[in-house]
C-alpha positions as CSV (number, residue, x, y, z in Angstrom):
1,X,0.0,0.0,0.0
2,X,1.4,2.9,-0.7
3,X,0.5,7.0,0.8
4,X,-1.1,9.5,-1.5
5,X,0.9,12.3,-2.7
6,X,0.4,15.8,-1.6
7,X,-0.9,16.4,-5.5
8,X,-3.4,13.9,-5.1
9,X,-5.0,15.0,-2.0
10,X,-7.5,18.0,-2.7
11,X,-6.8,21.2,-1.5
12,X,-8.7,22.9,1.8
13,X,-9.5,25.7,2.9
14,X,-6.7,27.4,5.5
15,X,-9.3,28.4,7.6
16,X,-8.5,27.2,11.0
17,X,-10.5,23.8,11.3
18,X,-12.0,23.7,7.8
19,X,-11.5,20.9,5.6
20,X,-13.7,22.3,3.0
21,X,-12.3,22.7,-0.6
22,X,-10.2,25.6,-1.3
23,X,-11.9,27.7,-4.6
24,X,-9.8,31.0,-3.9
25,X,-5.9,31.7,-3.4
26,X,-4.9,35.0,-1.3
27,X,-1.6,35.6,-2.0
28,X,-0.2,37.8,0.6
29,X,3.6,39.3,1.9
30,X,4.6,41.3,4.8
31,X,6.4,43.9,3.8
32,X,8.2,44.4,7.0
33,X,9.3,40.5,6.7
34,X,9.0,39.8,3.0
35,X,11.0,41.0,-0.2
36,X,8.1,42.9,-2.6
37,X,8.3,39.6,-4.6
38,X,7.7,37.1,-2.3
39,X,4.4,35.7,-2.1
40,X,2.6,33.8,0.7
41,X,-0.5,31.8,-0.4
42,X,-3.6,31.0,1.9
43,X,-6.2,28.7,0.4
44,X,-9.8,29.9,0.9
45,X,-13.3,28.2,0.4
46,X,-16.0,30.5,-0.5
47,X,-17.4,30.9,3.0
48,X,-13.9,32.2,4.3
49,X,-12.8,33.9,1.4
50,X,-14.2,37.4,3.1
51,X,-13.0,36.8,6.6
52,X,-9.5,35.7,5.6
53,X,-8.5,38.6,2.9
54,X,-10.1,41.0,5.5
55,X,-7.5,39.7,7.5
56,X,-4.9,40.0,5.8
57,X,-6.6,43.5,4.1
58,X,-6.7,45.4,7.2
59,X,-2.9,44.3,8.0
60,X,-1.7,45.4,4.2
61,X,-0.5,42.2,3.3
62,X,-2.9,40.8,0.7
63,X,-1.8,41.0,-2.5
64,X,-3.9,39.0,-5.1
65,X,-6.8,37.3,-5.2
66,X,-7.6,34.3,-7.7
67,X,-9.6,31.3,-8.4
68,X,-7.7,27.8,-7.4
69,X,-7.1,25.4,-11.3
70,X,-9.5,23.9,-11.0
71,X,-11.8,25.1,-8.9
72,X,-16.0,25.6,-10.0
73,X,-14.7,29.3,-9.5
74,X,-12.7,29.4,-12.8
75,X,-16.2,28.7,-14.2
76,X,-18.3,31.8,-13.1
């Protein structure tokens, strides 16, 4: 038997204790911490996208928003 692969397992929200899947990416950098080109990624499901770039919004960190490949997001 052999262990699944990190690219077969789905990816989930970042959302502390949500295992739903992750439709949105917020890419995000502190600029205090973080060369201008670095980029941090959270994964997001639609009911935390809001809560998590507000979060990083109100901190200045957020950076880009975009749907996950993949994701029924790229679809809308």
């Amino acid at each position: 038997m052999s262990l699944p692969s990190p690219a077969d397992e789905p990816l989930v929200c970042s959302a502390r204790g949500c295992r739903a899947p992750a439709v949105w990416a917020l890419e995000w950098n502190n600029p205090r911490l973080h060369t201008a080109d670095r980029r941090k990624t959270w994964l997001a499901c639609a009911e935390h996208r809001g809560s998590l770039g507000e979060f990083l919004e109100l901190r200045g960190f957020l950076r880009a928003v975009t749907p996950v490949p993949a994701s029924p997001t790229l679809d809308t």
